[in-house]
PyMOL Python script that loads the backbone (N, CA, C, O; Angstrom):
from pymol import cmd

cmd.read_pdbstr("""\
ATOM      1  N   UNK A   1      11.003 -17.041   7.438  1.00  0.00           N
ATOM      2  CA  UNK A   1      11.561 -18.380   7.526  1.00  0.00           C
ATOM      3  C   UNK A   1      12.956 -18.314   8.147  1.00  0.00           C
ATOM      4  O   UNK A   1      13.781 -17.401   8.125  1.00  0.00           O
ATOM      5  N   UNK A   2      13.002 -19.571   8.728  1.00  0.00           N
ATOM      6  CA  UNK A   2      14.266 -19.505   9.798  1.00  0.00           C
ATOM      7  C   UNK A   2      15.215 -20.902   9.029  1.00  0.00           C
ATOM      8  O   UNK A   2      14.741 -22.024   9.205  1.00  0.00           O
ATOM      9  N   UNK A   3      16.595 -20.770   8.157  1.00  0.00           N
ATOM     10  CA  UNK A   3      17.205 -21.798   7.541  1.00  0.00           C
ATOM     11  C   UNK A   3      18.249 -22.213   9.083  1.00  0.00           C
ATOM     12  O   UNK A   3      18.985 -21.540   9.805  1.00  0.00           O
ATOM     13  N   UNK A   4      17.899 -23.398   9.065  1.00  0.00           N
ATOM     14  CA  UNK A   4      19.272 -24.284   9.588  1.00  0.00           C
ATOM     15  C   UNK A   4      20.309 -24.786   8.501  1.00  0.00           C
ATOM     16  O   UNK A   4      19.884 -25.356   7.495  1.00  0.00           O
ATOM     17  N   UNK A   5      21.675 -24.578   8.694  1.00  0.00           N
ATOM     18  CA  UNK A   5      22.174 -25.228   7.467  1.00  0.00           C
ATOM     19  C   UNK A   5      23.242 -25.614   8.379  1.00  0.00           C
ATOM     20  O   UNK A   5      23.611 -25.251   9.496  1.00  0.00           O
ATOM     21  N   UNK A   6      23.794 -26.904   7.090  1.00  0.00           N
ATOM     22  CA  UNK A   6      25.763 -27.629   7.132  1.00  0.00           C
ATOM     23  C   UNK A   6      26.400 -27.023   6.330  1.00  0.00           C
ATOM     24  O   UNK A   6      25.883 -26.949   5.216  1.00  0.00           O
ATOM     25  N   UNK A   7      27.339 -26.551   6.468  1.00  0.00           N
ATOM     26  CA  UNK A   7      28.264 -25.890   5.677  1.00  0.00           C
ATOM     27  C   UNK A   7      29.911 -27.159   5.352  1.00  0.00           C
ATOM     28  O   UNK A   7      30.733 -27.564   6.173  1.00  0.00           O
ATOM     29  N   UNK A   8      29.847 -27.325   4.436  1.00  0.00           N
ATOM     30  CA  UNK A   8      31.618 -28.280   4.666  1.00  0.00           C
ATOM     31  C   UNK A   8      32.437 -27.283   3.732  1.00  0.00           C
ATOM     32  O   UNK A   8      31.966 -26.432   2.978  1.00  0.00           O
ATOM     33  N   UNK A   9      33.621 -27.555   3.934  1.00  0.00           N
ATOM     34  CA  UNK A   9      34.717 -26.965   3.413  1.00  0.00           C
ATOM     35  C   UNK A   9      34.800 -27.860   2.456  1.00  0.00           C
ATOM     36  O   UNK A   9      34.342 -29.000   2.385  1.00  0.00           O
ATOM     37  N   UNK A  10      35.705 -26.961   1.408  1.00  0.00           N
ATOM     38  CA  UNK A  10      35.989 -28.180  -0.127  1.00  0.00           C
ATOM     39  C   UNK A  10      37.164 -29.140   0.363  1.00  0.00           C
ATOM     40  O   UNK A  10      37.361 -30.153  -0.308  1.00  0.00           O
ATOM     41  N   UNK A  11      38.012 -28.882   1.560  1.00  0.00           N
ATOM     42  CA  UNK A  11      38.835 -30.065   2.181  1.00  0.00           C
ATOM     43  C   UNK A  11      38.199 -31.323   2.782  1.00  0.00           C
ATOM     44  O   UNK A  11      38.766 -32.329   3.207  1.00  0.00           O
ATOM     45  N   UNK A  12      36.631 -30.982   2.710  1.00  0.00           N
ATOM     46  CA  UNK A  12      36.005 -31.995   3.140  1.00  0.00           C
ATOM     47  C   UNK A  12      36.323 -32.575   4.960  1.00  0.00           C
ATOM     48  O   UNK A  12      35.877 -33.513   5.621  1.00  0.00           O
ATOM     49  N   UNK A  13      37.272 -31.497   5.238  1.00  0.00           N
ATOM     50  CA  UNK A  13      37.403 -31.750   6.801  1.00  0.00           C
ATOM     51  C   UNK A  13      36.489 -31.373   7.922  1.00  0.00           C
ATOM     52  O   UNK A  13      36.168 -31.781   9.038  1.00  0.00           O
ATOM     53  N   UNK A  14      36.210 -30.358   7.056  1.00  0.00           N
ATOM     54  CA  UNK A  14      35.712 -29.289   8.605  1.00  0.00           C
ATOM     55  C   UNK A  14      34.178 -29.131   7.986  1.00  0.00           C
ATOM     56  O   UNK A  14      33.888 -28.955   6.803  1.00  0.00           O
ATOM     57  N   UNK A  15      33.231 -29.249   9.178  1.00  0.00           N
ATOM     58  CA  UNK A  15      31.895 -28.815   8.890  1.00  0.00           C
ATOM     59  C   UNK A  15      31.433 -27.484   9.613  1.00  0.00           C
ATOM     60  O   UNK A  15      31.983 -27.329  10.703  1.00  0.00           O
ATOM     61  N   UNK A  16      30.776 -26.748   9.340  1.00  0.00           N
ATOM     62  CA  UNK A  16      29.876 -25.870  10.678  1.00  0.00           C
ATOM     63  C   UNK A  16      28.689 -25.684  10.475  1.00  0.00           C
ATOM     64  O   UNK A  16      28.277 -25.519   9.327  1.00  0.00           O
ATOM     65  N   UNK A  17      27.974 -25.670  11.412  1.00  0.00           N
ATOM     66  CA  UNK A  17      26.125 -25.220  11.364  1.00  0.00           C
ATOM     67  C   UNK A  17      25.978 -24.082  11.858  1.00  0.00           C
ATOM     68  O   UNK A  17      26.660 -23.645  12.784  1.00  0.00           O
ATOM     69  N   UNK A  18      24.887 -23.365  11.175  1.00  0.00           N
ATOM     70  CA  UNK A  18      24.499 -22.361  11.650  1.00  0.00           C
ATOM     71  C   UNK A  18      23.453 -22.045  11.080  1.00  0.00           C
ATOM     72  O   UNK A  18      23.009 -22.784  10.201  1.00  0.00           O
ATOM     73  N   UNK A  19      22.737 -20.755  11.471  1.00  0.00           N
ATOM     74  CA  UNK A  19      20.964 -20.646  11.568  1.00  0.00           C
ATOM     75  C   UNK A  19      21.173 -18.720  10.661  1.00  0.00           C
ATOM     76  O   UNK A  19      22.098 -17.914  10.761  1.00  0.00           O
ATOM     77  N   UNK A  20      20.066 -18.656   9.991  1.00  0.00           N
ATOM     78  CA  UNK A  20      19.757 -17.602   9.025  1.00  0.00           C
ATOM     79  C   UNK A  20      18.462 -16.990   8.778  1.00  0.00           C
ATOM     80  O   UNK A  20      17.574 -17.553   9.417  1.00  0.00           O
ATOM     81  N   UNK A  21      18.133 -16.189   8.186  1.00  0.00           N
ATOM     82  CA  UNK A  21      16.883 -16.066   7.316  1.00  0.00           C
ATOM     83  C   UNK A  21      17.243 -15.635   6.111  1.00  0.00           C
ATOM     84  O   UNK A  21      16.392 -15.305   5.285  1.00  0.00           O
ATOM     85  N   UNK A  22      18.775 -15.575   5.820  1.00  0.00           N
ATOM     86  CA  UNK A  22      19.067 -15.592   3.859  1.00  0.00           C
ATOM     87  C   UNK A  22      19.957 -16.471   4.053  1.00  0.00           C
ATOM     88  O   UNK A  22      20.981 -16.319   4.720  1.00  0.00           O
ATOM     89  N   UNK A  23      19.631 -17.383   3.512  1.00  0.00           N
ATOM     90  CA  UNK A  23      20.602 -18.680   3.615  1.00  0.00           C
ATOM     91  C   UNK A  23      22.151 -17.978   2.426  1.00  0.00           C
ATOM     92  O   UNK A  23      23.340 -17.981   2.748  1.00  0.00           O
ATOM     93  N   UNK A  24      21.409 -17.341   0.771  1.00  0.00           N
ATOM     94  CA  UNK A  24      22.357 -17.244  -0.241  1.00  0.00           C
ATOM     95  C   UNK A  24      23.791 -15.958   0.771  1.00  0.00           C
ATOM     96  O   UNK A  24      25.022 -15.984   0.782  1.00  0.00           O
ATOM     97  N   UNK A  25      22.902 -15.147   1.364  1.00  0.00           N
ATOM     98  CA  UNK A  25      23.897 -13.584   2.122  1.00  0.00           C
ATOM     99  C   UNK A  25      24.149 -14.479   2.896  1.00  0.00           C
ATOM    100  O   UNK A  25      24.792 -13.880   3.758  1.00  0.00           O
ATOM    101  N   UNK A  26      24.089 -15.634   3.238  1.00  0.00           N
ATOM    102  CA  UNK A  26      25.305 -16.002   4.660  1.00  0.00           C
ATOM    103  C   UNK A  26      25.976 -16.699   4.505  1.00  0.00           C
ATOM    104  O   UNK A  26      26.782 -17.059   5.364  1.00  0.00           O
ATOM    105  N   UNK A  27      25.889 -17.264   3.086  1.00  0.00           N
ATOM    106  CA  UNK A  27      27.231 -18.040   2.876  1.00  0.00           C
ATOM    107  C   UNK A  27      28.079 -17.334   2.037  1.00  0.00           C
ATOM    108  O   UNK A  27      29.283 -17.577   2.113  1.00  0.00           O
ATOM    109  N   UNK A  28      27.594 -16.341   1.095  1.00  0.00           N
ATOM    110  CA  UNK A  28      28.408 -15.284   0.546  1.00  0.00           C
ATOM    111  C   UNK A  28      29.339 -14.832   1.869  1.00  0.00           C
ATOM    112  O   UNK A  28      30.569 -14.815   1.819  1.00  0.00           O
ATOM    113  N   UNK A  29      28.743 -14.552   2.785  1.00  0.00           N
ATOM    114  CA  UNK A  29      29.877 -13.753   3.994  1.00  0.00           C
ATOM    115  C   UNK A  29      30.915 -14.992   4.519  1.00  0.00           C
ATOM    116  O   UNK A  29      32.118 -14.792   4.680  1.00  0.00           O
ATOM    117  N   UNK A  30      30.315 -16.199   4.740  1.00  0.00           N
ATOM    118  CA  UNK A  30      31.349 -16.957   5.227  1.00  0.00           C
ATOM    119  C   UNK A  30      32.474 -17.214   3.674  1.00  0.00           C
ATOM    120  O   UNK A  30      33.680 -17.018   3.822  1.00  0.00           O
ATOM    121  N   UNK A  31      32.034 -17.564   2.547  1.00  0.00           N
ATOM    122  CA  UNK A  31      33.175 -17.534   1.517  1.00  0.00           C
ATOM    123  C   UNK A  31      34.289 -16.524   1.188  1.00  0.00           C
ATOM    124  O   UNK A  31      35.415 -16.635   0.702  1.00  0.00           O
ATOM    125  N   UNK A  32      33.345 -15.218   1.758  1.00  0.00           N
ATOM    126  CA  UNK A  32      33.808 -13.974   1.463  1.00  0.00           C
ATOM    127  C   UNK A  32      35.062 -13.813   3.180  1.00  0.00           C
ATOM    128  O   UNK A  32      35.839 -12.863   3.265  1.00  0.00           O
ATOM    129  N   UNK A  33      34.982 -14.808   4.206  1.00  0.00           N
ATOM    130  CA  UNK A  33      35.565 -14.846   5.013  1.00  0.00           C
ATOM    131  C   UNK A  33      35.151 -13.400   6.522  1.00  0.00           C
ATOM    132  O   UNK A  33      35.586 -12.945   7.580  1.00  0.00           O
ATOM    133  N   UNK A  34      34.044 -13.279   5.538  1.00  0.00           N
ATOM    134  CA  UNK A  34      33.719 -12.514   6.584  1.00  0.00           C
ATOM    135  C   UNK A  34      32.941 -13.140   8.255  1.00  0.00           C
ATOM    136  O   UNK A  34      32.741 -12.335   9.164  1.00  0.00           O
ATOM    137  N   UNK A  35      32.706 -14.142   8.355  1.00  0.00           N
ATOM    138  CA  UNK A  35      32.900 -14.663   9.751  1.00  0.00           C
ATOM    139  C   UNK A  35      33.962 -15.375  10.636  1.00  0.00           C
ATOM    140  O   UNK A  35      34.019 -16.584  10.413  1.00  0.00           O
ATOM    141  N   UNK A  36      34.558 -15.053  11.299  1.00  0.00           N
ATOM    142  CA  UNK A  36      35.956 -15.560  11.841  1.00  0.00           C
ATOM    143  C   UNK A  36      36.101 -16.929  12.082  1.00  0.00           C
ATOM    144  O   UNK A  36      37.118 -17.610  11.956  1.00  0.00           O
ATOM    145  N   UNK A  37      34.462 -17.420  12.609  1.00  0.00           N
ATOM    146  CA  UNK A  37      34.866 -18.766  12.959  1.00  0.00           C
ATOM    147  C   UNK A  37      35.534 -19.697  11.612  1.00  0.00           C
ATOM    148  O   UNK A  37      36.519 -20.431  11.691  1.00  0.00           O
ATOM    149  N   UNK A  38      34.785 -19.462  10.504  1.00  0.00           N
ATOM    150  CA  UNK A  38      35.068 -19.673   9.081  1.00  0.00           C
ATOM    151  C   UNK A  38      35.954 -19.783   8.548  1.00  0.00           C
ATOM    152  O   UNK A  38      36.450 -20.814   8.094  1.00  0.00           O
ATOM    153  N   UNK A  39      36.330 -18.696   8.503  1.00  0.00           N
ATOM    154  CA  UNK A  39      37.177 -17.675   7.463  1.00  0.00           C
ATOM    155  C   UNK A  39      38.476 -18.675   7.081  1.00  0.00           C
ATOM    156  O   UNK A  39      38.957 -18.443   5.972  1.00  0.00           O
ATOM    157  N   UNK A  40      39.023 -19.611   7.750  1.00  0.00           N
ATOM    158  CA  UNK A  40      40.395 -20.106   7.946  1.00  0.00           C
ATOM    159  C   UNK A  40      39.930 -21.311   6.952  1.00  0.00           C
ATOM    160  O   UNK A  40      40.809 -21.918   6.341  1.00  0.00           O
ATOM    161  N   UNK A  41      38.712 -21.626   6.799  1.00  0.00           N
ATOM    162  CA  UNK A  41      38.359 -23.156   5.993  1.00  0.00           C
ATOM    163  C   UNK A  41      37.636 -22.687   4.881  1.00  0.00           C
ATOM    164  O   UNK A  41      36.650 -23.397   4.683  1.00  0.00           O
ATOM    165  N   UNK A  42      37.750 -21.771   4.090  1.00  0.00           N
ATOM    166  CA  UNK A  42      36.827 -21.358   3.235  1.00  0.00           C
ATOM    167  C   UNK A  42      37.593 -21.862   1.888  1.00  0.00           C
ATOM    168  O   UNK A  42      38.812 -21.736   2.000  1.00  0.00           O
ATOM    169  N   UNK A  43      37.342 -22.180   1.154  1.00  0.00           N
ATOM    170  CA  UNK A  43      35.749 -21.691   0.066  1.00  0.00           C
ATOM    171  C   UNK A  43      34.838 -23.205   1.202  1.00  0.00           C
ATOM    172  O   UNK A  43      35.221 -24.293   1.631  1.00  0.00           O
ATOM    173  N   UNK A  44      33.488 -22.384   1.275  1.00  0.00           N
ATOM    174  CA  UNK A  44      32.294 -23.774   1.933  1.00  0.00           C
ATOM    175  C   UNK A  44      31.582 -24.285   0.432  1.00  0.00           C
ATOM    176  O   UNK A  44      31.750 -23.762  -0.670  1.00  0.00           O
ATOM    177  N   UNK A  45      30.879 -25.282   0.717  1.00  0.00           N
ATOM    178  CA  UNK A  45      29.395 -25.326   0.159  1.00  0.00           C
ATOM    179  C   UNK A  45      28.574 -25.911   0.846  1.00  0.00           C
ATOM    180  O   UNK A  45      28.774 -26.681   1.786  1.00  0.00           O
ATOM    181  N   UNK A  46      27.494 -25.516   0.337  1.00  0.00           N
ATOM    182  CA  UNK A  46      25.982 -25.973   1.355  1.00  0.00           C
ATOM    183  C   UNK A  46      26.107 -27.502   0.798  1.00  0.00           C
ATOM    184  O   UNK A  46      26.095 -27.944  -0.351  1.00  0.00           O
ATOM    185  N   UNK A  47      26.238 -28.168   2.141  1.00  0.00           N
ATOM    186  CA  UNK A  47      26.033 -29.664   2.587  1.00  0.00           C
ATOM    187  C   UNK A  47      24.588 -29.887   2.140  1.00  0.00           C
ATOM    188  O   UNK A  47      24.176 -30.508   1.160  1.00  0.00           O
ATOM    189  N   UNK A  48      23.617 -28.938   3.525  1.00  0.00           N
ATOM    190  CA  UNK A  48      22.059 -29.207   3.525  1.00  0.00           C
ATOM    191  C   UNK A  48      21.508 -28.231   4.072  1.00  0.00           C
ATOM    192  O   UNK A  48      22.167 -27.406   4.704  1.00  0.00           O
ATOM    193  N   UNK A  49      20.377 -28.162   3.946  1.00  0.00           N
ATOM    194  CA  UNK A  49      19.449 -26.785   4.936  1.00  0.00           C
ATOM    195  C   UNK A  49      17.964 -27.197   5.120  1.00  0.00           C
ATOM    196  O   UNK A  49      17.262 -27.862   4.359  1.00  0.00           O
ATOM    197  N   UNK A  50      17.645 -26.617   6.365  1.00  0.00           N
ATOM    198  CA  UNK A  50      16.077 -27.210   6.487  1.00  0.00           C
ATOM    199  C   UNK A  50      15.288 -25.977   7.229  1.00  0.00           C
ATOM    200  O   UNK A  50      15.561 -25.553   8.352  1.00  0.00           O
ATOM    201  N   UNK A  51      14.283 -25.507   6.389  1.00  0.00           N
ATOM    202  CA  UNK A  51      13.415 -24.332   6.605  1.00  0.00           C
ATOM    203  C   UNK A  51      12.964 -24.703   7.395  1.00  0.00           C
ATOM    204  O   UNK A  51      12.803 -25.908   7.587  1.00  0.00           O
ATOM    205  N   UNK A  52      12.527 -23.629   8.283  1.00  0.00           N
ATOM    206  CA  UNK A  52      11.493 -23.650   9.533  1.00  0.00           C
ATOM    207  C   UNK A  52      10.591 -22.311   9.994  1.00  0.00           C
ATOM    208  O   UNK A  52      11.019 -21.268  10.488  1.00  0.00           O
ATOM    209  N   UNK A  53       9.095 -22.701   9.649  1.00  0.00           N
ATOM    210  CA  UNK A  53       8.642 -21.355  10.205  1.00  0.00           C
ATOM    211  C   UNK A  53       8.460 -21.323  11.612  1.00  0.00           C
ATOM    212  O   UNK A  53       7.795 -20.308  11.815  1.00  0.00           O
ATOM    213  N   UNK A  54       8.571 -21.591  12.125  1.00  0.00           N
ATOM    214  CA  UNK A  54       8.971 -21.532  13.884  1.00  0.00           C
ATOM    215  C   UNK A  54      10.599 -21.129  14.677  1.00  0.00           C
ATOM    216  O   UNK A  54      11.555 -21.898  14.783  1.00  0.00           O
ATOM    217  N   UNK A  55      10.539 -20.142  15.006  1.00  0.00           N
ATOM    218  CA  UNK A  55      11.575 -20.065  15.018  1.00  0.00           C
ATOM    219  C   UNK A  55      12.416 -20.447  16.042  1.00  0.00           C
ATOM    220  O   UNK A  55      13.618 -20.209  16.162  1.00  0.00           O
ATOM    221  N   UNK A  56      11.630 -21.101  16.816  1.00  0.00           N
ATOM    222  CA  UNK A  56      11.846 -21.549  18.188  1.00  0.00           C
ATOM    223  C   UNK A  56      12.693 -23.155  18.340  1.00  0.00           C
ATOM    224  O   UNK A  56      13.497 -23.714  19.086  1.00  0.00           O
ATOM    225  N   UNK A  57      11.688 -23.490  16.760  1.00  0.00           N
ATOM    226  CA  UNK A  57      12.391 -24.827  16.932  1.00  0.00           C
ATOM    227  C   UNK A  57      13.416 -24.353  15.580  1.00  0.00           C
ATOM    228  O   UNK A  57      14.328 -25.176  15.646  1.00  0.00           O
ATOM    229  N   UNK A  58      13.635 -23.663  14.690  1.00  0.00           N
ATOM    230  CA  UNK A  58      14.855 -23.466  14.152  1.00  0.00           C
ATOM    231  C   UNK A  58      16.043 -23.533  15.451  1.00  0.00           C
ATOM    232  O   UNK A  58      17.003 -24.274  15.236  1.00  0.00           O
ATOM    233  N   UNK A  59      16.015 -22.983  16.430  1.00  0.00           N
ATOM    234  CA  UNK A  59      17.420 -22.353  16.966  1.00  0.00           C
ATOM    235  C   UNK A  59      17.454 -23.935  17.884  1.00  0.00           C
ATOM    236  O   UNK A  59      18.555 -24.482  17.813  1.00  0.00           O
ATOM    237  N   UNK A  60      16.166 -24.862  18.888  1.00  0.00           N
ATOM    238  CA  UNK A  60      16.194 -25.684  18.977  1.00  0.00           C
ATOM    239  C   UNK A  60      16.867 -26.586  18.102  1.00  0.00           C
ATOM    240  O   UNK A  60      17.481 -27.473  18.697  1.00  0.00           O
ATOM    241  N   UNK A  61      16.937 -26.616  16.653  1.00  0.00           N
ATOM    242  CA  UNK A  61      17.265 -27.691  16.061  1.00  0.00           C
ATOM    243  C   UNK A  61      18.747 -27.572  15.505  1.00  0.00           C
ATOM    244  O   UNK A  61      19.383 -28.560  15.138  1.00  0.00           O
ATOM    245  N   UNK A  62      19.226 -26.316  15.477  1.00  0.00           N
ATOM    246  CA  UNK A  62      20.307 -25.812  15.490  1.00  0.00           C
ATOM    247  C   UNK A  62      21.123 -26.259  17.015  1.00  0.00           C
ATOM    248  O   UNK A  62      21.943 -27.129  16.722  1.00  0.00           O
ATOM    249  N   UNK A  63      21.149 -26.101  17.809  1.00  0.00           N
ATOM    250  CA  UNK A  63      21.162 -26.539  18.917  1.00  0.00           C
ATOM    251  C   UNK A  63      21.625 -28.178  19.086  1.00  0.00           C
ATOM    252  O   UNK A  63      22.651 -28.761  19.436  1.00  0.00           O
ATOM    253  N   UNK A  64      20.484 -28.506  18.705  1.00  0.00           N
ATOM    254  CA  UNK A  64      20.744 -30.336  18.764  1.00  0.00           C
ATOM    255  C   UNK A  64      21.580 -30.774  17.503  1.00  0.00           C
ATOM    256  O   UNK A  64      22.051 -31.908  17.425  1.00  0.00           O
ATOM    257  N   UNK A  65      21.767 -29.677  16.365  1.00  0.00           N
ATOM    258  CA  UNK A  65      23.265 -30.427  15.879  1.00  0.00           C
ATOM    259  C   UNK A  65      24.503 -29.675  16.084  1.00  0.00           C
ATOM    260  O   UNK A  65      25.518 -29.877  15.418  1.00  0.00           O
ATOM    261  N   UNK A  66      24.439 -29.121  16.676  1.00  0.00           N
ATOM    262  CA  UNK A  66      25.729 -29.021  17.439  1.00  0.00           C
ATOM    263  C   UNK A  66      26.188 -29.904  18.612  1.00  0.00           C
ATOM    264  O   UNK A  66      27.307 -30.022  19.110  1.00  0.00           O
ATOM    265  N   UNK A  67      25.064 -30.468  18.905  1.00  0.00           N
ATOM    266  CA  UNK A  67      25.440 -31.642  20.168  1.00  0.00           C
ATOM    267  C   UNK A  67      26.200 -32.722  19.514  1.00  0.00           C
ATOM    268  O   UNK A  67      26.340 -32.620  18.295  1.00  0.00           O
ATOM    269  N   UNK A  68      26.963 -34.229  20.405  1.00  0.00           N
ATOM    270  CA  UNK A  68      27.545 -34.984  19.932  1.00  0.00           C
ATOM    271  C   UNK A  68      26.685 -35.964  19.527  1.00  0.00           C
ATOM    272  O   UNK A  68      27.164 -36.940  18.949  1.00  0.00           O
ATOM    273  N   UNK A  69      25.360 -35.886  19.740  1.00  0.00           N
ATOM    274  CA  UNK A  69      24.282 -36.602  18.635  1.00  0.00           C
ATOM    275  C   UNK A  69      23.547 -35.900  17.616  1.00  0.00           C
ATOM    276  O   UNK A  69      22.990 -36.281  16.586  1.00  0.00           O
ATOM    277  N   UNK A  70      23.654 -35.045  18.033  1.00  0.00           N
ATOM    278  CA  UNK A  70      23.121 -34.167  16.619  1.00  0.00           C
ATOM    279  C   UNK A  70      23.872 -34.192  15.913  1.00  0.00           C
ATOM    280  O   UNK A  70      23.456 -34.181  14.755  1.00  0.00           O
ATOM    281  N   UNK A  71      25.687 -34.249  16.130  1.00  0.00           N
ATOM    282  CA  UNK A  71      26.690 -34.207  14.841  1.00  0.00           C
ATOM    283  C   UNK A  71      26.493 -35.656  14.137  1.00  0.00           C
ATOM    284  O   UNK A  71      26.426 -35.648  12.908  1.00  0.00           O
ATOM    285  N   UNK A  72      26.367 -37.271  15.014  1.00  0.00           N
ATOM    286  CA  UNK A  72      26.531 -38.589  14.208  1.00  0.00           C
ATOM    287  C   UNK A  72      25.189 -38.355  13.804  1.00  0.00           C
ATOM    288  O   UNK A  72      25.186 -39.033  12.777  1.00  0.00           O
ATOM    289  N   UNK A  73      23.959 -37.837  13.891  1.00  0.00           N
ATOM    290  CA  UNK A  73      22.944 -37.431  13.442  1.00  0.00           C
ATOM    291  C   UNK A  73      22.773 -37.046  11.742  1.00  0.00           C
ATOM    292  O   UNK A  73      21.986 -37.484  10.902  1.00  0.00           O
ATOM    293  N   UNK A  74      23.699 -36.193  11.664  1.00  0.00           N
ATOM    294  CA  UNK A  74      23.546 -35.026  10.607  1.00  0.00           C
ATOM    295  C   UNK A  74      24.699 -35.812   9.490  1.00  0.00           C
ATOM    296  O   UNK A  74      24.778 -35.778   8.262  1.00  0.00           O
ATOM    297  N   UNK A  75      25.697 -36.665  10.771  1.00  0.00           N
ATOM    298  CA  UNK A  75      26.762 -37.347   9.418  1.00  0.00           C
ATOM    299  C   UNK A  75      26.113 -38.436   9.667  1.00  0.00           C
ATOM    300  O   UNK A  75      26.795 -38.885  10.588  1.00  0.00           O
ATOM    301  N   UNK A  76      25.223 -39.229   9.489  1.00  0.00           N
ATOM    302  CA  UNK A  76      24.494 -40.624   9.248  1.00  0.00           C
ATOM    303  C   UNK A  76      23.212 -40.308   8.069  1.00  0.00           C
ATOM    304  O   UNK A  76      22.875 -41.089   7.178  1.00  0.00           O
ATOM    305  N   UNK A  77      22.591 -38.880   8.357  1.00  0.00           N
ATOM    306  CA  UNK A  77      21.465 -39.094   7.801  1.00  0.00           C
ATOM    307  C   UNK A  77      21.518 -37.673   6.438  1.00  0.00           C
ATOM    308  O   UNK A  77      20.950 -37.668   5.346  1.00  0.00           O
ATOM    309  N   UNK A  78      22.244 -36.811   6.939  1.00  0.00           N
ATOM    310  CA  UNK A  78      22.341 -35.687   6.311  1.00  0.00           C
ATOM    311  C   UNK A  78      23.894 -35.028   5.358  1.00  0.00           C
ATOM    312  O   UNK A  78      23.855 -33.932   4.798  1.00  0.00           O
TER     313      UNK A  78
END
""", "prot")
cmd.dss("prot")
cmd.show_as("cartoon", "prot")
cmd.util.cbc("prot")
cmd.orient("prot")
């Protein structure tokens, strides 16, 4: 299984998405500051996540929320 997830910071400012297959080991590393893009907004918590056994459209759907409709997307519905 392929997780898409939202990550927000407890400042409630900053969001980031990103794609997994252990959703729990990848947010341990971003809290733990072990990814750079991160590291500066941490402690996160999981916003949302959506399994996918395809992994084609995991990174696809990852993809489209990083776009500027995939972001009013994800903050309208998710």
């Amino acid at each position: 299984m392929k997780y898409v997830y939202i990550l927000e910071s407890l400042d409630g400012a900053h969001f980031y998405v990103g794609i997994t297959d252990d959703l729990r080991a990848r947010l341990a590393k971003h809290n733990a500051g072990e990814v750079p893009h991160t590291s500066k907004y941490k402690p996160w918590k999981l916003r949302t996540y959506v399994a996918f056994s395809d992994e084609r459209l995991a990174i696809a759907f990852e993809r489209y929320l990083k776009s500027g409709s995939g972001r009013a997307f994800a903050k309208k519905h998710l």
